[in-house]
C-alpha positions in Angstrom: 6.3 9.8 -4.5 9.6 11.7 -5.8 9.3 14.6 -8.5 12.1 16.5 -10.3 10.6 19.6 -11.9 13.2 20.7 -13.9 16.3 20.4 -12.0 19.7 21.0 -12.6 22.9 21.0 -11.0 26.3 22.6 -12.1 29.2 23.2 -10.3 31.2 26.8 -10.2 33.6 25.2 -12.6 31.2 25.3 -15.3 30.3 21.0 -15.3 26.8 20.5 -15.8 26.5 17.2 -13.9 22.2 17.4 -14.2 20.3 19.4 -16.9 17.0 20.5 -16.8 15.8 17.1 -15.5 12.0 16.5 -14.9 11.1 13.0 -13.8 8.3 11.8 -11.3 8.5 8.1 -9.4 5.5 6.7 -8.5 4.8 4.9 -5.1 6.1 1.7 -5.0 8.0 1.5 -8.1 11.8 0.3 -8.1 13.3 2.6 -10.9 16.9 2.2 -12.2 18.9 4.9 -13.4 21.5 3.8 -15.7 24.0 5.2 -17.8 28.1 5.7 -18.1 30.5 7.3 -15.0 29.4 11.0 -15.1 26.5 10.9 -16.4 24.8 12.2 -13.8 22.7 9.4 -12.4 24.4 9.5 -9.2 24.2 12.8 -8.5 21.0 12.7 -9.4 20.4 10.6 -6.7 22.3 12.0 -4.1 20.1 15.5 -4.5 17.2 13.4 -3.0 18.4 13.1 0.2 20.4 16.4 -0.3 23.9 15.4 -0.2 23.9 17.4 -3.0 22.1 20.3 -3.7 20.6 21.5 -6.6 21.1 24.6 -8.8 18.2 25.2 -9.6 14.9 23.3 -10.1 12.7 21.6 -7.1 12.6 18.0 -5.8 9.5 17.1 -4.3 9.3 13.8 -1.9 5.4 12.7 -1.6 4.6 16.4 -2.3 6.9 18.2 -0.3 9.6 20.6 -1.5 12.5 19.1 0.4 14.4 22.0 0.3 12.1 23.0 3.3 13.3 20.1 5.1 15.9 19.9 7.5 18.7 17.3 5.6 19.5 15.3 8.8 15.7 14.9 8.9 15.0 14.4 5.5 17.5 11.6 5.9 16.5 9.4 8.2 13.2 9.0 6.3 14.9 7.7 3.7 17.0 4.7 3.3 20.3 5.0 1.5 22.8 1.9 0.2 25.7 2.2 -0.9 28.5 0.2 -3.0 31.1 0.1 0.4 27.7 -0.5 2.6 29.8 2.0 5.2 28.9 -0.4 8.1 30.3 1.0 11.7 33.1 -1.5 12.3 33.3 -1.2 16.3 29.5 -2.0 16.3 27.8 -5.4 16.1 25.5 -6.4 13.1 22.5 -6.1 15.1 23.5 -2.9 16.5 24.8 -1.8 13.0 21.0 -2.2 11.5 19.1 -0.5 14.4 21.6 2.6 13.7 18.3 5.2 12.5 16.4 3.4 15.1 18.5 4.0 17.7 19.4 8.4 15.7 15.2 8.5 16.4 15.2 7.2 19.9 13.7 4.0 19.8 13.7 2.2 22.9 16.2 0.0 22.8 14.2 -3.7 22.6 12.2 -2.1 20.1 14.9 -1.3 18.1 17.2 -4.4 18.8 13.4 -6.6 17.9 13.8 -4.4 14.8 16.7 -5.1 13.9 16.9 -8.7 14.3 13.3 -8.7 12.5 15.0 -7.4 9.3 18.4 -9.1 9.8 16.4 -12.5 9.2 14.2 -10.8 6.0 17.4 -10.6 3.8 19.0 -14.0 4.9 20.8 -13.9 8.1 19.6 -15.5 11.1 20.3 -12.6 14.0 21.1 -15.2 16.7 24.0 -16.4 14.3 25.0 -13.2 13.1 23.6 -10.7 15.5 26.4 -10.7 17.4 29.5 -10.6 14.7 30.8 -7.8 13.6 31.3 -6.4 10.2 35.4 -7.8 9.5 33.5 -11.2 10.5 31.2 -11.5 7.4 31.3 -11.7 3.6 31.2 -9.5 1.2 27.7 -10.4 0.4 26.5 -10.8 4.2 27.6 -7.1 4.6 25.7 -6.3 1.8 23.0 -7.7 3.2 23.0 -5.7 6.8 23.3 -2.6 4.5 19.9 -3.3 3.0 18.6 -4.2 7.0 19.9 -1.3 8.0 18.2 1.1 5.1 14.8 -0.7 5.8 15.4 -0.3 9.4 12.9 2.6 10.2 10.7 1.3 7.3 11.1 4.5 5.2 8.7 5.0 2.2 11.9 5.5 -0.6 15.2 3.8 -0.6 18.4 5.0 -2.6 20.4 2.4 -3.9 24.0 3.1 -5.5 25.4 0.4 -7.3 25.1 -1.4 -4.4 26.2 -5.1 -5.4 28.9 -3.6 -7.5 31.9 -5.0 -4.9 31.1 -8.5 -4.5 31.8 -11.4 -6.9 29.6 -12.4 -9.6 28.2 -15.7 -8.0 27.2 -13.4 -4.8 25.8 -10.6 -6.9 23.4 -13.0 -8.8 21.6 -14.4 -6.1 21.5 -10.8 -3.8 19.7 -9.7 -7.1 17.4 -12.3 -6.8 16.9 -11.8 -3.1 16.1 -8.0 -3.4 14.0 -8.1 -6.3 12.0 -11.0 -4.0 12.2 -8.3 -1.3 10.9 -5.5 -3.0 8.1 -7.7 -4.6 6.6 -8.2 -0.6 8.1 -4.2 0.4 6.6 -2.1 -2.5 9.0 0.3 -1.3 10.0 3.8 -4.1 13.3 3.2 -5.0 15.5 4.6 -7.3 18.7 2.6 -7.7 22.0 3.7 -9.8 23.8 0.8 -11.9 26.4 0.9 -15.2 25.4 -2.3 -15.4 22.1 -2.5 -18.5 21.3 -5.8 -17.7 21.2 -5.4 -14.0 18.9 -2.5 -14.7 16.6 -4.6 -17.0 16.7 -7.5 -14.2 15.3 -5.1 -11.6 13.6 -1.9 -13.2 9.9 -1.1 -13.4 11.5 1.6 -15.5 14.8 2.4 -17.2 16.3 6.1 -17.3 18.4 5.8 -19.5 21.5 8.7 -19.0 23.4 10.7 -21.8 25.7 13.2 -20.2 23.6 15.0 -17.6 19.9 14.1 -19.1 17.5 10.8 -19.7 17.5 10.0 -23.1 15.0 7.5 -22.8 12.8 6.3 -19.5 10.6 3.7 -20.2 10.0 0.3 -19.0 12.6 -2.1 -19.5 11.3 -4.2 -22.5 10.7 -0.7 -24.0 14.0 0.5 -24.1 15.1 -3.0 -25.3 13.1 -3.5 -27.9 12.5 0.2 -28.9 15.2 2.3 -28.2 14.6 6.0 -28.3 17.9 7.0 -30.2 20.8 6.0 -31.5 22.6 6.6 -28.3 20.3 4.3 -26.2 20.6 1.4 -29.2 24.2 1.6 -28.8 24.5 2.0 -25.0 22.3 -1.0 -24.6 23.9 -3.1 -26.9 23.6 -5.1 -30.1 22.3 -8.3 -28.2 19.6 -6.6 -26.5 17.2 -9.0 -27.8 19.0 -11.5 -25.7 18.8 -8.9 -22.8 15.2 -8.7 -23.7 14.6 -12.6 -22.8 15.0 -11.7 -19.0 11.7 -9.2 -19.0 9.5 -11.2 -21.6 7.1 -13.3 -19.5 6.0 -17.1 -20.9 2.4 -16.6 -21.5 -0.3 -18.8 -22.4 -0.5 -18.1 -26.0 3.2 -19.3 -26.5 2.6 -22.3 -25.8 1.6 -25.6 -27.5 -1.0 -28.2 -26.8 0.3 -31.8 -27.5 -1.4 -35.1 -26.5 -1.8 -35.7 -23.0 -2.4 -38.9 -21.5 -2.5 -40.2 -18.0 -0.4 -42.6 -15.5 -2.8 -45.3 -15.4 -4.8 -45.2 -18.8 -3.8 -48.2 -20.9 -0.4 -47.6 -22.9 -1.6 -49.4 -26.4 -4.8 -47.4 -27.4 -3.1 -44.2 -26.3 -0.1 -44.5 -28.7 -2.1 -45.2 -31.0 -4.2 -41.6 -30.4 -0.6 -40.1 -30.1 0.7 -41.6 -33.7 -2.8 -40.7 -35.4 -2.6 -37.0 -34.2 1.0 -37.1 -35.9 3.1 -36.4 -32.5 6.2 -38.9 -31.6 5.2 -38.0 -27.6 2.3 -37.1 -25.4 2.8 -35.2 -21.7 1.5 -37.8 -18.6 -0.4 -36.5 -15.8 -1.2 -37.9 -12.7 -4.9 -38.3 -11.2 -5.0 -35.1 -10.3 -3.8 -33.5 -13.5 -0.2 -32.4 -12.1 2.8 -33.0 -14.4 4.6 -36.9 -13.9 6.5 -36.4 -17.4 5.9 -37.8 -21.4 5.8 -41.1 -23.3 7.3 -41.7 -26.6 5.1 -43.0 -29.0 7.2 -45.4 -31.2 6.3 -48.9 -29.7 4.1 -51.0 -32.3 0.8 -51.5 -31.3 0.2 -55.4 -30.1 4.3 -55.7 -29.0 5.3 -56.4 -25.7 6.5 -52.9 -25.0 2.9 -51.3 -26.1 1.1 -53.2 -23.5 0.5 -52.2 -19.3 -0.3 -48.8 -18.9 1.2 -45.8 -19.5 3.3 -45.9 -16.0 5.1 -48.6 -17.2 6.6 -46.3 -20.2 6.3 -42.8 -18.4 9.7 -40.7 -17.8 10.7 -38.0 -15.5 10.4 -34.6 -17.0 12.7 -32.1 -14.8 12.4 -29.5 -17.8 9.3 -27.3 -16.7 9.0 -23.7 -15.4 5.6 -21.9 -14.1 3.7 -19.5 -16.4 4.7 -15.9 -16.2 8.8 -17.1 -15.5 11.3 -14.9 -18.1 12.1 -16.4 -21.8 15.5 -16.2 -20.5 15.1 -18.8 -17.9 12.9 -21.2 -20.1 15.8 -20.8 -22.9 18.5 -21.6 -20.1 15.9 -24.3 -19.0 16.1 -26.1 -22.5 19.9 -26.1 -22.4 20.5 -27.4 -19.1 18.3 -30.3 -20.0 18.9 -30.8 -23.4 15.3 -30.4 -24.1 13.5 -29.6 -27.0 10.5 -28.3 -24.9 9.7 -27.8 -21.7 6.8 -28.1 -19.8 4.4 -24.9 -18.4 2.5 -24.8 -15.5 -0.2 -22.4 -14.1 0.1 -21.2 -9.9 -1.6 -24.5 -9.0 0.9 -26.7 -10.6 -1.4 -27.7 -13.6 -0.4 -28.2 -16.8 -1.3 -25.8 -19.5 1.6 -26.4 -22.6 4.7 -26.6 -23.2 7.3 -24.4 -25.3 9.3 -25.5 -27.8 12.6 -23.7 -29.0 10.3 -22.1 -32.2 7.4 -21.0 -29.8 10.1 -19.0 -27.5 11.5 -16.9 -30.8 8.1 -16.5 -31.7 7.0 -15.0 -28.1 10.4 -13.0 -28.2 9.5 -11.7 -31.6 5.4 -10.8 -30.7 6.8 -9.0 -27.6 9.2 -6.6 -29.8 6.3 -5.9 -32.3 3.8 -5.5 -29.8 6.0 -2.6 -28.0 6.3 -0.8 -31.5 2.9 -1.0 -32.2 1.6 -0.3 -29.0 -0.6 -2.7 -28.4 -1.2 -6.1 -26.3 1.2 -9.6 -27.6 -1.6 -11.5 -28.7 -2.8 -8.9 -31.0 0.3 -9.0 -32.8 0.1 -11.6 -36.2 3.6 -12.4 -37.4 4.5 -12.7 -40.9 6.1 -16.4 -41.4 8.1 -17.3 -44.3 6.1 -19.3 -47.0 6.4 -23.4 -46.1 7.6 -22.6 -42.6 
């Protein structure tokens, strides 16, 4: 969808802001360009829509040179956020988002049907907040109308730049969340500027990672954390990057562990008794239908009052689960929130399939890594364990 071929931009002062840079974007991808201030990543981005214009070199925009493209044109197909959002204070939210609409000469309940459409996408009901203008929302809300307003004409790529860089941390968090959600359902080709490595990891199909006017490395994210091209990518994205790398490593099913399962209304003696003899101090309980209801501890005697009923009578809550495919990140901050020493898994029909335990998530952090080196699929990767482990 977008193609550098060898582009570079310099200014008469003799700053090379972009050198030589060849890069293609492919349909639908969300890629993040990252890097220090003046690096070049967003001028990068600003020659796409040809705020800025290239020395030399061609950009190419679903196989057209763009430099045969009338800008003003060029620029309402393409949807552009910024930090300060640059809302029009004297207009209304709703008339703020139809604003390329209303440049291409929509008719105006098109647009305004438009506009309100996308207002309630990112979280804002339009007959609460149609009607408000920009001084009357939050930092975050305003945020929000800047995305409305880029999507408003439905154009194939978007250019983000650092565009939840203003608002508080809280805020930021969940609008990440929100717009990765977004562009999950949008597929839209976006290329979005951040400083910030771990917002680039949390969002990225791919990294591009900056030095001072080139990509040293662009890759996907667990690829650039767990392999670093150079020194200078190691060092930009940190000495905890295997923590960073938590947020892009999926749970799968061969992290996880198979302990005893038993069910709600089986009779609690004979099933303790299973659980002791297969040396676990718990089993997982399911209901009828083989959804999660929590675990049992197996430490009442046999043939004492609290081993007899069934196992509904012993059964406890288990808040601690996640579905399969959710970040080791999440499962990790999972565990701590609940003080658990595993937590249940569950497939996209809410059945149970394992749990992982505190050793299983290093393990799956430590496959991933190894697998990325090798180049080749997690569960082909054996790791070496220390004798008596």
């Amino acid at each position: 969808m977008i193609r550098f071929e060898h582009v570079t931009k310099r200014y008469p002062d003799g700053t090379t802001a972009v050198d030589d840079l060849s890069l293609d974007v492919a349909e639908g991808e969300l890629v993040t360009l990252v890097g220090p201030s003046g690096c070049g990543k967003t001028t990068t981005m600003k020659m796409v829509n040809r705020l800025i214009e290239p020395t030399s070199g061609r950009i190419l925009l679903d196989g057209e040179d763009i430099s045969g493209v009338d800008p003003v044109e060029l620029r309402r197909r393409i949807g552009y956020v910024i930090q300060q959002v640059g809302l029009f204070p004297h207009r209304t939210v709703l008339d703020n988002t139809a604003t390329v609409p209303h440049l291409l000469g929509w008719p105006k309940a098109e647009r305004r049907a438009r506009a309100a459409e996308l207002l309630d996408l990112v979280g804002l009901d339009p007959s609460r907040y149609g009607d408000r203008y920009p001084d009357q929302l939050s930092g975050g809300q305003r945020q929000r109308v800047g995305v409305a307003r880029a999507l408003a004409a439905d154009p194939p790529v978007l250019l983000m730049d650092e565009p939840f860089g203003a608002v508080d941390p809280v805020t930021r968090e969940r609008l990440l969340g929100e717009f990765r959600a977004l562009q999950t359902s949008l597929h839209k080709t976006v290329l979005f500027v951040t400083h910030d490595i771990e917002e680039a990891v949390r969002l990225g199909d791919r990294i591009a990672v900056y030095g001072h006017g080139r990509i040293e490395q662009f890759a996907p994210p667990a690829q650039v954390l767990g392999a670093p091209a150079t020194p200078y990518v190691a060092d930009f994205v940190g000495a905890d990057r295997g923590l960073k790398r938590l947020s892009v490593t999926p749970i799968e099913r061969g992290d996880l562990e198979a302990p005893p399962v038993v069910h709600l209304d089986d009779r609690l003696a004979p099933q303790l008794e299973r659980v002791r003899a297969a040396g676990a101090r718990w089993a997982v309980v399911l209901d009828d239908a083989d959804a999660l209801h929590g675990w049992v501890a197996a430490d009442a005697e046999p043939g004492t009052d609290s081993a007899s009923g069934s196992v509904r009578d012993r059964a406890r809550r288990m808040e601690a689960w996640l579905p399969l495919g959710a970040p080791l990140k999440q499962a990790f901050s999972t565990m701590l929130q609940h003080d658990a020493g595993w937590i249940a898994v569950l497939d996209e029909d809410d059945r149970f399939v394992g749990v992982l335990t505190p050793a299983r998530l290093h393990e799956a952090l430590r496959r991933s890594i190894d697998a990325d080196r090798r180049e080749v699929q997690r569960e082909e990767v054996r790791l070496e364990t220390v004798p008596g482990s």
